[in-house]
Backbone as CSV, one residue per row, in Angstrom:
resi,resn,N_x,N_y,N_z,CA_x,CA_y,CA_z,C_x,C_y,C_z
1,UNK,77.053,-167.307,-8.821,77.960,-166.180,-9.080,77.479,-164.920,-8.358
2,UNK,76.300,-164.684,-8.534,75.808,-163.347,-7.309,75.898,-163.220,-6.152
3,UNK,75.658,-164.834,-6.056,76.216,-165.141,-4.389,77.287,-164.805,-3.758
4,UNK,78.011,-165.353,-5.008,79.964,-164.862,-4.543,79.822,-163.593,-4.550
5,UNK,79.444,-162.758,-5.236,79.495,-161.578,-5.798,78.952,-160.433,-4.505
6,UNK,77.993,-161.070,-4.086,77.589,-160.303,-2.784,78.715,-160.437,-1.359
7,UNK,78.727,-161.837,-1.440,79.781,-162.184,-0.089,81.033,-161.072,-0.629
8,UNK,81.702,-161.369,-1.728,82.693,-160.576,-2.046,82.722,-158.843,-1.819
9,UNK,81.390,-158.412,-1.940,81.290,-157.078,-1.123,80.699,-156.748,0.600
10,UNK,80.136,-157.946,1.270,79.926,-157.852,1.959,80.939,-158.313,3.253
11,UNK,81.986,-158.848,3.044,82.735,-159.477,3.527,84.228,-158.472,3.604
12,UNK,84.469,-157.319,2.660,85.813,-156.062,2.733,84.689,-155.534,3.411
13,UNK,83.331,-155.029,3.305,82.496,-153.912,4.252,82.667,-154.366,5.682
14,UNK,82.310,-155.526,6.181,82.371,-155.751,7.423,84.162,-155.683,7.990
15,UNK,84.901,-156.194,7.118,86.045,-155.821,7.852,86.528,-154.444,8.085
16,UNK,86.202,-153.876,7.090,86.254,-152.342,6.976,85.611,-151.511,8.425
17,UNK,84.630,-151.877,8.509,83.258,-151.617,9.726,84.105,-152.006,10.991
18,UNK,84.784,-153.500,11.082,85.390,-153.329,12.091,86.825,-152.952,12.413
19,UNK,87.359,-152.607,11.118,88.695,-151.810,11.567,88.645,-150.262,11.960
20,UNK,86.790,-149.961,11.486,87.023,-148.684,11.883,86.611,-148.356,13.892
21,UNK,85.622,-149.561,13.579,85.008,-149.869,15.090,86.666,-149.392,16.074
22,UNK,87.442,-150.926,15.904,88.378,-150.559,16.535,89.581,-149.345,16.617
23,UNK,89.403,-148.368,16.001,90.568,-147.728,15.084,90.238,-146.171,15.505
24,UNK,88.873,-145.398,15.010,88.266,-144.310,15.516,87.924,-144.218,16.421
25,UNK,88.031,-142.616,16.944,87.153,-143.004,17.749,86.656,-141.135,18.327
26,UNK,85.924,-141.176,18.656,85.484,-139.372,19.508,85.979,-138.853,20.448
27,UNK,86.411,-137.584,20.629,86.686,-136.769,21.849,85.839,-135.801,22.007
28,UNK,84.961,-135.845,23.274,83.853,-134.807,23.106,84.701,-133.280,23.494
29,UNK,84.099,-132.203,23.669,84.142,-130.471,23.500,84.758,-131.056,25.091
30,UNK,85.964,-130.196,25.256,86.705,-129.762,26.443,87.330,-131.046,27.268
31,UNK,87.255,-132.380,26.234,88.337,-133.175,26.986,89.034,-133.129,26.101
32,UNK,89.870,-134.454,26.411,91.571,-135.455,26.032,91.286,-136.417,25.966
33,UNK,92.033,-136.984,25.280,92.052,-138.883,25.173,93.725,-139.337,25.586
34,UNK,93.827,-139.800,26.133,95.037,-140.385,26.403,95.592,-141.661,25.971
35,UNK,96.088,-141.936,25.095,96.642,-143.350,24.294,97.451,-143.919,25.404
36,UNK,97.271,-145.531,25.117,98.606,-146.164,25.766,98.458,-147.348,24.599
37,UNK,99.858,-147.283,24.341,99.823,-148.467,23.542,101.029,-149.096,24.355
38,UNK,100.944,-151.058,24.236,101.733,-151.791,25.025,102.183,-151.103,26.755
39,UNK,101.476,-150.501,26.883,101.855,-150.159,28.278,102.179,-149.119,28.550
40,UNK,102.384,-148.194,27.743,103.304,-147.036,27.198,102.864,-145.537,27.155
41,UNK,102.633,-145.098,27.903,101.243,-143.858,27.631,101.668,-142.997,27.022
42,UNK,101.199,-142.127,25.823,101.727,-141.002,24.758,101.521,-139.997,25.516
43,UNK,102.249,-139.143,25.233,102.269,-137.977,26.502,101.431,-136.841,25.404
44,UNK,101.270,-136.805,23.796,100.160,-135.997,23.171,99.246,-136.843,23.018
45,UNK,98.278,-135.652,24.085,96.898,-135.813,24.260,96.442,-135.508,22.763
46,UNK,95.070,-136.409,22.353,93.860,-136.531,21.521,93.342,-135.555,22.203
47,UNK,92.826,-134.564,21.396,91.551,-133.360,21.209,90.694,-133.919,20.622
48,UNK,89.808,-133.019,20.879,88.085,-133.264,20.446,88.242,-133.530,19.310
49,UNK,87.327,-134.316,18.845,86.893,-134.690,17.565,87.229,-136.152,17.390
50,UNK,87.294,-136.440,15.847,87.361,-137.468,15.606,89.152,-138.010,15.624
51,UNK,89.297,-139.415,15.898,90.468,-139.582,16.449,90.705,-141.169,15.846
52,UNK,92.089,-141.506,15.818,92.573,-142.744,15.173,93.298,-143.397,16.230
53,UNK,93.459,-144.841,16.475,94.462,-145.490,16.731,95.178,-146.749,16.691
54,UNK,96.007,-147.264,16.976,96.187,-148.517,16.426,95.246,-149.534,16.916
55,UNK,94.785,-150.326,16.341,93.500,-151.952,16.733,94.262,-152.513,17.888
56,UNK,93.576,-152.790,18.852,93.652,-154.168,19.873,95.169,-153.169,20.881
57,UNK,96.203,-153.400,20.309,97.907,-153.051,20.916,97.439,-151.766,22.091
58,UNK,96.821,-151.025,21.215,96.761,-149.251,22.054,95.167,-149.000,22.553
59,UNK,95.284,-148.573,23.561,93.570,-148.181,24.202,93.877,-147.057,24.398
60,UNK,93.014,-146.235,24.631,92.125,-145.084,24.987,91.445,-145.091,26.598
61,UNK,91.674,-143.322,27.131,91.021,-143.432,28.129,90.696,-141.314,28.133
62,UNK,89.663,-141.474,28.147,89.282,-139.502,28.384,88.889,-139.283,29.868
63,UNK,89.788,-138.069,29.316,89.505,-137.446,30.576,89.000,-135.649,30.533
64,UNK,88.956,-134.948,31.649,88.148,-133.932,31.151,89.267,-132.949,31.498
65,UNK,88.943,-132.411,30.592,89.966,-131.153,30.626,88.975,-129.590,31.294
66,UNK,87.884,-129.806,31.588,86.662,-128.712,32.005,87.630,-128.192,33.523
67,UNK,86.254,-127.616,33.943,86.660,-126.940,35.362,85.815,-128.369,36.151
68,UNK,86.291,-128.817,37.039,85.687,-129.877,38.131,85.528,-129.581,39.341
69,UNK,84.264,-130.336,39.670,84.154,-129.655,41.084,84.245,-130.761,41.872
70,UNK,84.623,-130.417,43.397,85.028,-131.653,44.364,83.766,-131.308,45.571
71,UNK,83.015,-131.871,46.239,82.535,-131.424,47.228,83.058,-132.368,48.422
72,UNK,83.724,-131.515,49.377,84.080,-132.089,50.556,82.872,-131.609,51.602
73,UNK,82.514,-132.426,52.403,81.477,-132.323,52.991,81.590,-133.005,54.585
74,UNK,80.786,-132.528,55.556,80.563,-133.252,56.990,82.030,-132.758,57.322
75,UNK,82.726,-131.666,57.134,84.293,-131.770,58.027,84.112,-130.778,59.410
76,UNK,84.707,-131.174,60.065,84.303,-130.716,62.061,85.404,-130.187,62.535
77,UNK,86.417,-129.432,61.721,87.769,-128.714,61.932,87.510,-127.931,62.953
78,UNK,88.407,-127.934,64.064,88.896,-126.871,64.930,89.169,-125.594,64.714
79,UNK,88.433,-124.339,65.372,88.598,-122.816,64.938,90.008,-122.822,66.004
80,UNK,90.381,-121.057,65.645,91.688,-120.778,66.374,91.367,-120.472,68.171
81,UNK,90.076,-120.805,68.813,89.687,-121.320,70.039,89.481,-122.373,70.637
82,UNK,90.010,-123.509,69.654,90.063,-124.466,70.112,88.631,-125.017,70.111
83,UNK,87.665,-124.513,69.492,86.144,-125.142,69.632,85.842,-125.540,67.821
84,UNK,85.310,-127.101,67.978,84.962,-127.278,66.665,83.726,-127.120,65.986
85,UNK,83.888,-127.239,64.555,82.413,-126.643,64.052,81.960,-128.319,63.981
86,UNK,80.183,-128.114,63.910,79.306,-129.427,64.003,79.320,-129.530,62.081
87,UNK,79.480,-128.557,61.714,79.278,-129.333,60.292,79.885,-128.190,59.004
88,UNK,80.953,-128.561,58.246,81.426,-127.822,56.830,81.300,-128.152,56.141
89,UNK,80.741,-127.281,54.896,81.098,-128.211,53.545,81.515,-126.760,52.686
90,UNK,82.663,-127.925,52.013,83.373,-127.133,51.007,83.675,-127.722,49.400
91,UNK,83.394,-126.778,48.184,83.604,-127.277,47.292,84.821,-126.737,46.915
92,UNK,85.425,-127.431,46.101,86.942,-126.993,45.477,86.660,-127.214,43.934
93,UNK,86.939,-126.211,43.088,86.981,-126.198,41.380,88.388,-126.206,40.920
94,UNK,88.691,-126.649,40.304,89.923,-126.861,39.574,89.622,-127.606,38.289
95,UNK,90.920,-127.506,37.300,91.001,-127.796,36.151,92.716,-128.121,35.860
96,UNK,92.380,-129.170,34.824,94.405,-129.497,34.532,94.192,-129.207,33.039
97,UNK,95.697,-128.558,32.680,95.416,-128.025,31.255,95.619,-129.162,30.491
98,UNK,94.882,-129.186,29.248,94.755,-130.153,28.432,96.489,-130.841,27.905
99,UNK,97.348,-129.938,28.104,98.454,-130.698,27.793,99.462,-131.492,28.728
100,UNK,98.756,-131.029,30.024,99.265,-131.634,31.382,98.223,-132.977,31.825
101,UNK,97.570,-133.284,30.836,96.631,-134.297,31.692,97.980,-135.876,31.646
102,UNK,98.446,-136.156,30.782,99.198,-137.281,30.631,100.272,-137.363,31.523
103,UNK,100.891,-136.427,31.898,101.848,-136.182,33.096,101.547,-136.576,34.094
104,UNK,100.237,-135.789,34.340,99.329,-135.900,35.789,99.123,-137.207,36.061
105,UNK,98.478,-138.183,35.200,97.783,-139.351,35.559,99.146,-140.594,35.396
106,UNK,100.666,-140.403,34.410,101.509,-141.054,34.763,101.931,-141.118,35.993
107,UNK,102.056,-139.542,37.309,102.971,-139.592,38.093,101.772,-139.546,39.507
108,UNK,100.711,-139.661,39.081,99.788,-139.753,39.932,98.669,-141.056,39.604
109,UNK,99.120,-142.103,39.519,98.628,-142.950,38.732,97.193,-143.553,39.374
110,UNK,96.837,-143.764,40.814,95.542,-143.555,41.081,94.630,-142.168,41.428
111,UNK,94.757,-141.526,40.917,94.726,-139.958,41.515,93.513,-139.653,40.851
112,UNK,93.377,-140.714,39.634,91.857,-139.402,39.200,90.648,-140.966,39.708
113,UNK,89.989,-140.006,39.333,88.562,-140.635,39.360,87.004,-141.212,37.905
114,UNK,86.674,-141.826,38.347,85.410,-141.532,36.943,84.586,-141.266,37.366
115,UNK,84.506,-140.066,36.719,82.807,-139.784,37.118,81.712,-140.707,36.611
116,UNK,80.472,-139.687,36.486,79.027,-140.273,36.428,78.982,-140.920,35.284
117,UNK,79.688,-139.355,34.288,79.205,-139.960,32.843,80.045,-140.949,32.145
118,UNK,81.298,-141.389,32.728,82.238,-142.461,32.573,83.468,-141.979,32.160
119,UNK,83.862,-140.465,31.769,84.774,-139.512,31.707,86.019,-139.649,33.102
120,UNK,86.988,-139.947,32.930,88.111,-139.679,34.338,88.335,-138.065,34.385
121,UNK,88.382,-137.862,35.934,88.675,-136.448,36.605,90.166,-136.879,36.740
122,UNK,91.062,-136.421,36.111,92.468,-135.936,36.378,92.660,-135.402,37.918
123,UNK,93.685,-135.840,38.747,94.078,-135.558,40.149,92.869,-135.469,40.860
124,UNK,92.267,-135.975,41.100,90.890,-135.932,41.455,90.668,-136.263,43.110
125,UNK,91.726,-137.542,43.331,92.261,-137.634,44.574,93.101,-136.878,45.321
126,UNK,94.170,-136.480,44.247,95.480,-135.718,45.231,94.826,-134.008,45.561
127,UNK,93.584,-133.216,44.574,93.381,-132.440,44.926,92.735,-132.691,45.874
128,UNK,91.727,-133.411,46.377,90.632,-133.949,47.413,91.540,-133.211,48.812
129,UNK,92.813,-134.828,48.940,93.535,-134.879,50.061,94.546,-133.421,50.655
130,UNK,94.848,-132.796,49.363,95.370,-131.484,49.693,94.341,-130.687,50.440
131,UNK,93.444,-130.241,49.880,92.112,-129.396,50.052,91.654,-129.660,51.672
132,UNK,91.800,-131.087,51.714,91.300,-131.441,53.211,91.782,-130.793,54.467
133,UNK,93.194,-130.872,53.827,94.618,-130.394,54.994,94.515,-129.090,55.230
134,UNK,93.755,-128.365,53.715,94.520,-126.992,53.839,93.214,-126.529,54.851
135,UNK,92.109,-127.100,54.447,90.758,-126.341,54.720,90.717,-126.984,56.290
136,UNK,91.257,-127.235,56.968,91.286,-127.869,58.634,92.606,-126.763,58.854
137,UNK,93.477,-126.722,58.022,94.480,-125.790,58.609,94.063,-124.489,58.766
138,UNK,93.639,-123.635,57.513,93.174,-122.374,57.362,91.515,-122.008,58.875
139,UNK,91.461,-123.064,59.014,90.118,-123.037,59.631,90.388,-122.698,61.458
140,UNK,92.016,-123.383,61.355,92.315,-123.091,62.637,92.948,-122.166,63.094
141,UNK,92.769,-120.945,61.686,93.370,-119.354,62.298,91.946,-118.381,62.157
142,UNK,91.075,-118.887,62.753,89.825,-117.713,62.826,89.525,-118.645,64.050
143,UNK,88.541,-117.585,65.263,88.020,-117.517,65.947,86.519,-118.046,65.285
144,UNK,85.891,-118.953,66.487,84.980,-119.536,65.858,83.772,-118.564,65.429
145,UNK,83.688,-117.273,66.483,82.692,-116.626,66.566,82.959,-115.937,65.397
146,UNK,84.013,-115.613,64.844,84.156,-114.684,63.465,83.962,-115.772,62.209
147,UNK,83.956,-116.762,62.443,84.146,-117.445,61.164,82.713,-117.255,60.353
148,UNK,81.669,-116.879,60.750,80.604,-116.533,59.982,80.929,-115.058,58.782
149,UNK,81.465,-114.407,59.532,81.892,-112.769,58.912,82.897,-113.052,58.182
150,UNK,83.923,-114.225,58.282,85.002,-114.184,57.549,84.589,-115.192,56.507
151,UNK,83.761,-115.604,56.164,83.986,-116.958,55.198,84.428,-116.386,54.001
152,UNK,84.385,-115.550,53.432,85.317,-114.664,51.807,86.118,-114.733,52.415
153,UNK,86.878,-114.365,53.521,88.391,-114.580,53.472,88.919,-116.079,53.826
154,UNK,88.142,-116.487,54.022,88.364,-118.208,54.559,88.253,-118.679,53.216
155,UNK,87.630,-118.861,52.039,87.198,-119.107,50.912,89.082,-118.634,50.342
156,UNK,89.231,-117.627,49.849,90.347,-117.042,49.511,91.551,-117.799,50.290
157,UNK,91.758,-117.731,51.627,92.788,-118.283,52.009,92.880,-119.749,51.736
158,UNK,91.749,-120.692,51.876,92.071,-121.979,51.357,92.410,-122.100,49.800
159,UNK,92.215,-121.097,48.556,92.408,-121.226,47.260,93.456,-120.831,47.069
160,UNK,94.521,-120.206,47.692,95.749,-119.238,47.233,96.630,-120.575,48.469
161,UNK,96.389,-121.013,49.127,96.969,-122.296,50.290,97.415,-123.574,49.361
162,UNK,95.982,-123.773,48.961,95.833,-124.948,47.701,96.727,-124.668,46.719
163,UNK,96.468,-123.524,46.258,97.282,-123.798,44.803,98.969,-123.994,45.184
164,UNK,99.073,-122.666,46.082,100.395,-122.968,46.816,101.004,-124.000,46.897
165,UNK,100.726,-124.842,47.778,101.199,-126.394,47.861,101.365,-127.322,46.656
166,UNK,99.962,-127.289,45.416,100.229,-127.950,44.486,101.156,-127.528,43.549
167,UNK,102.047,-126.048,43.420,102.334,-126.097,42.420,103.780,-126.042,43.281
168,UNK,104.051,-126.259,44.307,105.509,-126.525,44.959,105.905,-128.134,44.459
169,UNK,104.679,-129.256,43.977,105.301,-130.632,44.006,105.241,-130.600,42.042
170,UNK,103.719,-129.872,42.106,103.321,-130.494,40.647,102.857,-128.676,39.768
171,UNK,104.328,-127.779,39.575,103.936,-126.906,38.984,103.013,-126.798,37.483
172,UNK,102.201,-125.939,37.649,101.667,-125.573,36.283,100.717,-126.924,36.078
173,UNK,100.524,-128.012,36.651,99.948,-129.226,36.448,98.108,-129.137,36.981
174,UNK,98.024,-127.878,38.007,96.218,-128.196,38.510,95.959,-126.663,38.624
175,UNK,94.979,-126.339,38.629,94.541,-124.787,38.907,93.589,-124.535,39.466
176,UNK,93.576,-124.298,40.387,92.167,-123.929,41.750,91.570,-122.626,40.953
177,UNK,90.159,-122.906,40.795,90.086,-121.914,40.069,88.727,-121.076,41.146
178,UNK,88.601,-121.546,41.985,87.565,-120.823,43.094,87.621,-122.025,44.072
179,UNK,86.836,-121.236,45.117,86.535,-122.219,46.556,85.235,-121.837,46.980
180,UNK,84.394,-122.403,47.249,83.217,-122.228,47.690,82.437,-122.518,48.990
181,UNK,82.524,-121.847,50.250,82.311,-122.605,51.398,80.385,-122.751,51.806
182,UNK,79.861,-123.871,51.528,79.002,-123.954,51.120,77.930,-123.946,52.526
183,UNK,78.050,-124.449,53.112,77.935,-124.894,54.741,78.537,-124.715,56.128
184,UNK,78.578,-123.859,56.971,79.461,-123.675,58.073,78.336,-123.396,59.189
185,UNK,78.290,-124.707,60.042,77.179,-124.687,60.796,78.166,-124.852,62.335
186,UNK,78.078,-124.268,63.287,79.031,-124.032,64.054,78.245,-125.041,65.910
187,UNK,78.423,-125.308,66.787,77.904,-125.771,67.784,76.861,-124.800,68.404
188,UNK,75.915,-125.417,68.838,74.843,-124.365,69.257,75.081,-123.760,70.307
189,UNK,76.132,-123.802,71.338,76.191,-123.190,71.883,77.204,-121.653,71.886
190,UNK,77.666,-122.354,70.549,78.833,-121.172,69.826,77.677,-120.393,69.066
191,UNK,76.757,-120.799,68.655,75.619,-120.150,68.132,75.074,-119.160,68.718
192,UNK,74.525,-119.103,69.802,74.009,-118.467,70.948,74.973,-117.416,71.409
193,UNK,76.508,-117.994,71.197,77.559,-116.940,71.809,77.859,-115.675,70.666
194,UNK,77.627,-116.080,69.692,77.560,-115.297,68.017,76.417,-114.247,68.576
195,UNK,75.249,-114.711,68.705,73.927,-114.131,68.616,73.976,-113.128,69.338
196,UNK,74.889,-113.634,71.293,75.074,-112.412,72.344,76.152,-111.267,71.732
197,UNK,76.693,-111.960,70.973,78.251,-110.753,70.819,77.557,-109.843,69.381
198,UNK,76.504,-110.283,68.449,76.017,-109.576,67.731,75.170,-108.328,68.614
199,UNK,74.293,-108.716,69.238,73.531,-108.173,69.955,74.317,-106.823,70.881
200,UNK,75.380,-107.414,71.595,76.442,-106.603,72.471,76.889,-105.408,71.402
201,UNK,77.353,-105.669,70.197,78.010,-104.815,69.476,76.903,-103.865,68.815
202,UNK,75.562,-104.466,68.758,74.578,-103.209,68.586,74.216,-102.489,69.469
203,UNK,74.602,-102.934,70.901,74.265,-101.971,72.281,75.367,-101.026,72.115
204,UNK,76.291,-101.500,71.783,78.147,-100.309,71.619,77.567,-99.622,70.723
205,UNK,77.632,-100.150,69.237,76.921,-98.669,68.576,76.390,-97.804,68.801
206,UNK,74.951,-97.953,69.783,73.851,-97.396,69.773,74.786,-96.188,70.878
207,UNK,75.600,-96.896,72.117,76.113,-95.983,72.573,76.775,-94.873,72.252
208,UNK,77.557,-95.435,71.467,78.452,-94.240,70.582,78.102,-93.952,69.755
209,UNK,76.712,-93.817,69.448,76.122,-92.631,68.774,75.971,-91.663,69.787
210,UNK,75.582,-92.466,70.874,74.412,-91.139,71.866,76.048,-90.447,72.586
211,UNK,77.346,-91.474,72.569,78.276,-90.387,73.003,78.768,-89.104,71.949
212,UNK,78.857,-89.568,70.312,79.173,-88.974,69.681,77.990,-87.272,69.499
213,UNK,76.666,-87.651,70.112,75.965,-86.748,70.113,76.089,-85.819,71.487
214,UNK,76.222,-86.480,72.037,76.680,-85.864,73.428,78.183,-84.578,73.311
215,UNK,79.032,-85.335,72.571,80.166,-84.245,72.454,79.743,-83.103,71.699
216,UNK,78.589,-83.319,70.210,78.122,-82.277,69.515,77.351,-81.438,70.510
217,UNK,76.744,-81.608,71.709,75.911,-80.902,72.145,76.752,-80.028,73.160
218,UNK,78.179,-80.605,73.621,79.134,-80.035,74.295,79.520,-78.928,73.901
219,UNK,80.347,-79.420,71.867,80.699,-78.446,71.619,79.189,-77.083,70.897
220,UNK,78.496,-77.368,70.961,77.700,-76.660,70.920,77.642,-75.545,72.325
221,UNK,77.178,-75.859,72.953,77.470,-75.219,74.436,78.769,-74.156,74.405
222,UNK,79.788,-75.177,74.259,81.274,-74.632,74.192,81.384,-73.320,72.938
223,UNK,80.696,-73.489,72.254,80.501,-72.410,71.036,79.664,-71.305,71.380
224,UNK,78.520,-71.582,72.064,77.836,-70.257,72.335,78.310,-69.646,73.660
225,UNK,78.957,-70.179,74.220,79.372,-69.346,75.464,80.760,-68.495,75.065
226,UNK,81.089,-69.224,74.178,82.475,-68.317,73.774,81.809,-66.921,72.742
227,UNK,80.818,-67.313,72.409,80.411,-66.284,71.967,79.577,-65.124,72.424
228,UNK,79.166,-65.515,73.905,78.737,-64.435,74.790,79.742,-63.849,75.400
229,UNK,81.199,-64.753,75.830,82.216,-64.057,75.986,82.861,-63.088,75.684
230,UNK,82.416,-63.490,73.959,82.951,-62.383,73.164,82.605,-61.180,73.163
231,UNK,80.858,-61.378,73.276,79.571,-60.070,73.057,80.079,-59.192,74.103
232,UNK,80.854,-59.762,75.225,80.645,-58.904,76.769,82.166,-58.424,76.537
233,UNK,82.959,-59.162,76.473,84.385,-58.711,75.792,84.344,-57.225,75.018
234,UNK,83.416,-57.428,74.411,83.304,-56.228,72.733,82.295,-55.090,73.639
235,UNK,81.271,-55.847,74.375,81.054,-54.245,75.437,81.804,-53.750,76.230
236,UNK,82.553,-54.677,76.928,83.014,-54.090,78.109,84.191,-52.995,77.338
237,UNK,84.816,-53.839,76.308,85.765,-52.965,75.552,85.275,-51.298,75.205
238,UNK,84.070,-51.275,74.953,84.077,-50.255,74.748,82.862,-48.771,75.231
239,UNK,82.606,-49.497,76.998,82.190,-48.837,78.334,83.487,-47.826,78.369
240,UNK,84.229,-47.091,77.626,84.974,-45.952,77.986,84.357,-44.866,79.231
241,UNK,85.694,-44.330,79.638,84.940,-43.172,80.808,84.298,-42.144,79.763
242,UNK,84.437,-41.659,78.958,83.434,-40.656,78.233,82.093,-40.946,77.745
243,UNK,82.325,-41.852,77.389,80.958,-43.462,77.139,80.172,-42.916,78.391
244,UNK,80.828,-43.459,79.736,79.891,-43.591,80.694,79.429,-42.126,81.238
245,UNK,80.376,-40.968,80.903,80.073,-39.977,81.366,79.038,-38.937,80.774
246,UNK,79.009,-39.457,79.293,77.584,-39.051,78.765,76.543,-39.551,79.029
247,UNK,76.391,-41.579,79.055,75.198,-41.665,79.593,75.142,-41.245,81.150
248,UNK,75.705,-40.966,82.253,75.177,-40.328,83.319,74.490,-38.726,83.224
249,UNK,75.161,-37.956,82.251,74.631,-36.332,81.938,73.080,-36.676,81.344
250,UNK,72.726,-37.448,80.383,71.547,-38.063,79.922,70.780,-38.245,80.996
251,UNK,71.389,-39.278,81.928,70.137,-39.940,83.152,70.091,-38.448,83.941
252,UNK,70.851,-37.742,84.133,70.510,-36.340,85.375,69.917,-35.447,84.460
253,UNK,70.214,-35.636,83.204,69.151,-34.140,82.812,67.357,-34.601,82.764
254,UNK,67.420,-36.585,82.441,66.031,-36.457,82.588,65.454,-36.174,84.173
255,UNK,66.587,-36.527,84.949,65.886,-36.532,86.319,65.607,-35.404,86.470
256,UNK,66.175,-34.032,86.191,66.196,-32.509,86.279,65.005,-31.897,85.455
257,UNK,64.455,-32.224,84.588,63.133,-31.965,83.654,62.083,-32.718,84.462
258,UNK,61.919,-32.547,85.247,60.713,-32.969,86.403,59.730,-32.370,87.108
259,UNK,59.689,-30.823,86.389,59.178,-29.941,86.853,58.964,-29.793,88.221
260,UNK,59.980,-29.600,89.168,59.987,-29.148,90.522,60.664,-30.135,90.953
261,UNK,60.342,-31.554,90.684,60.360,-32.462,91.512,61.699,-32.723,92.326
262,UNK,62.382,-33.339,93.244,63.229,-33.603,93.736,64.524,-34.415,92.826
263,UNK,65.220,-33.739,92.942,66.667,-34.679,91.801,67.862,-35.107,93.503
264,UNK,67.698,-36.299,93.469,68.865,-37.109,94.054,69.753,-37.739,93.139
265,UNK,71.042,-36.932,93.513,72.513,-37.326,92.697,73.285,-37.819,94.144
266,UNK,73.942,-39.536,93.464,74.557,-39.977,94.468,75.833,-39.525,95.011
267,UNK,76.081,-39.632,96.507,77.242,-39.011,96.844,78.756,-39.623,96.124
268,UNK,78.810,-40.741,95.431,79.529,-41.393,94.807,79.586,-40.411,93.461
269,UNK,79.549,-40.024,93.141,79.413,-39.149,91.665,80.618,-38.601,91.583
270,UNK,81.766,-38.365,92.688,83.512,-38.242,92.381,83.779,-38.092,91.065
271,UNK,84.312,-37.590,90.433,85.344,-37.746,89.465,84.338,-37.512,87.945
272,UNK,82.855,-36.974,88.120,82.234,-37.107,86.620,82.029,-35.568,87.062
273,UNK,81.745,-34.872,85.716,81.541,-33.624,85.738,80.261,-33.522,85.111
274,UNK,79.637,-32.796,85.665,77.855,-32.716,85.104,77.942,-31.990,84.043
275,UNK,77.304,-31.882,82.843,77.298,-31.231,81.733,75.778,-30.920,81.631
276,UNK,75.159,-29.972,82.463,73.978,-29.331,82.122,73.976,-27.442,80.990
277,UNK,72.898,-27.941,80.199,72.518,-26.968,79.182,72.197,-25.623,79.765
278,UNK,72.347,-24.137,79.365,71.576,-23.187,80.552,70.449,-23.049,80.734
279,UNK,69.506,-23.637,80.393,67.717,-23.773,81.044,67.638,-24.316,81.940
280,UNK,68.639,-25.904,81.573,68.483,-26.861,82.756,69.323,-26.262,83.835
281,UNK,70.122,-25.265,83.696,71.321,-24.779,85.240,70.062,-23.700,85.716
282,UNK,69.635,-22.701,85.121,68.767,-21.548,85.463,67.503,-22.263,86.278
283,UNK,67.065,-23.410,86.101,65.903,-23.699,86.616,66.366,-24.616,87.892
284,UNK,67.606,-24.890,87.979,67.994,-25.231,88.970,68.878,-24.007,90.029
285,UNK,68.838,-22.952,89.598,69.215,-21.611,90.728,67.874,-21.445,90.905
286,UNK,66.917,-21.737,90.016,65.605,-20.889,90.541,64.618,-21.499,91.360
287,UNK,65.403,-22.822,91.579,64.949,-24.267,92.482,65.344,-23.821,94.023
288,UNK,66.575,-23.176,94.229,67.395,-22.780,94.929,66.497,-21.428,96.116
């Protein structure tokens, strides 16, 4: 009777054990579970946590609802000179919103991938093959020699390209959420041509400093001469004939205080009138 008595509880536990085996089951932090029962895929996604479904009929498959990263790597795209690079690599991040994952993987049915940890990447392929196109296209409107200076805008133009395209077939379904150009190693002899045109554009600078100093030293020049212009302007303005006719009475009276000595007044002296004091006239009658 104990015997029975044990089998009789050990025998609902194990079925129990395996209806739950088959029946529960987990969704870890930031995926989906996607049901298909008979063939049939439920378009509401399973959230995290703990989860139910029917035994054996319906399976399960997660996928990640996170941000994912793609690394495209070794690509040798043509710049807008027609010269290709020896080596790119580019990562692409994107994410599908948790209520678009069942859509995605019905109408894209090999499109995702499994990763490492055994989790499926949603569009995993179709973003790949987009990304490829855009990042060989975008690549062939820069000059090879700029493509070092431009990679933020090369980065930007392939993420706003990308999303572009995906949401013309599959709106609201993927979201580029950055681009990362990780690697852009260009031919060595495009290398060397980078290095001369860096070099060239620090010889231009250096010039047009020494021209931009050159004009300061012009207008410098140009400033003080206008201002001696001025100084001689503002004398000459005001050399009046009475001006000049006092300092000449000045220069003849010192020449005349010479006690005896000889006073030469030039025959040019026309038109000024001498203004001597009467000591200085008396000592010149008495010169006489």
């Amino acid at each position: 009777m104990n015997r029975l008595s044990a089998l009789g509880f050990v025998i609902p536990a194990m079925l129990f054990a395996v209806v739950v085996y088959l029946t529960a089951y987990t969704v870890e932090t930031g995926n989906v579970s996607v049901e298909r029962t008979l063939g049939k895929v439920n378009h509401e996604e399973q959230l995290q946590g703990l989860n139910f479904k029917m035994p054996v009929v319906t399976t399960k498959r997660e996928f990640s609802a996170k941000e994912i990263a793609i690394d495209i790597d070794d690509l040798k795209p043509k710049a807008a000179d027609n010269l290709s690079l020896k080596d790119l690599d580019v990562s692409i991040f994107y994410r599908v919103p948790q209520d678009r994952v069942s859509e995605l993987i019905v109408k894209y049915a090999n499109s995702s991938a499994r990763g490492a940890d055994g989790i499926y990447l949603p569009g995993y392929g179709l973003v790949t093959r987009e990304a490829r196109s855009v990042i060989y296209e975008q690549v062939s409107e820069i000059d090879s020699l700029q493509l070092h200076k431009q990679r933020e805008i090369l980065q930007s133009a392939v993420q706003s390209e990308l999303q572009e395209r995906l949401e013309r077939t599959d709106p609201g379904d993927i979201m580029i959420t950055r681009v990362v150009v990780r690697a852009l190693n260009t031919d060595p002899s495009i290398e060397a041509a980078i290095r001369e045109a860096v070099e060239a554009e620090k010889r231009l600078e250096a010039k047009q400093v020494q021209v931009e100093i050159a004009k300061k030293d012009a207008e410098i020049e140009i400033e003080r001469a206008k201002g001696i212009a001025e100084a001689n302007q503002i004398i000459n303005e005001s050399l009046t004939a009475e001006y000049l006719q006092h300092e000449v009475n000045i220069a003849l009276q010192e020449f005349a205080d010479n006690q005896g000595s000889v006073v030469v007044i030039p025959a040019n002296m026309q038109g000024f009138d001498l203004i001597l004091d009467s000591n200085q006239l008396g000592a010149s009658r008495a010169a006489q």
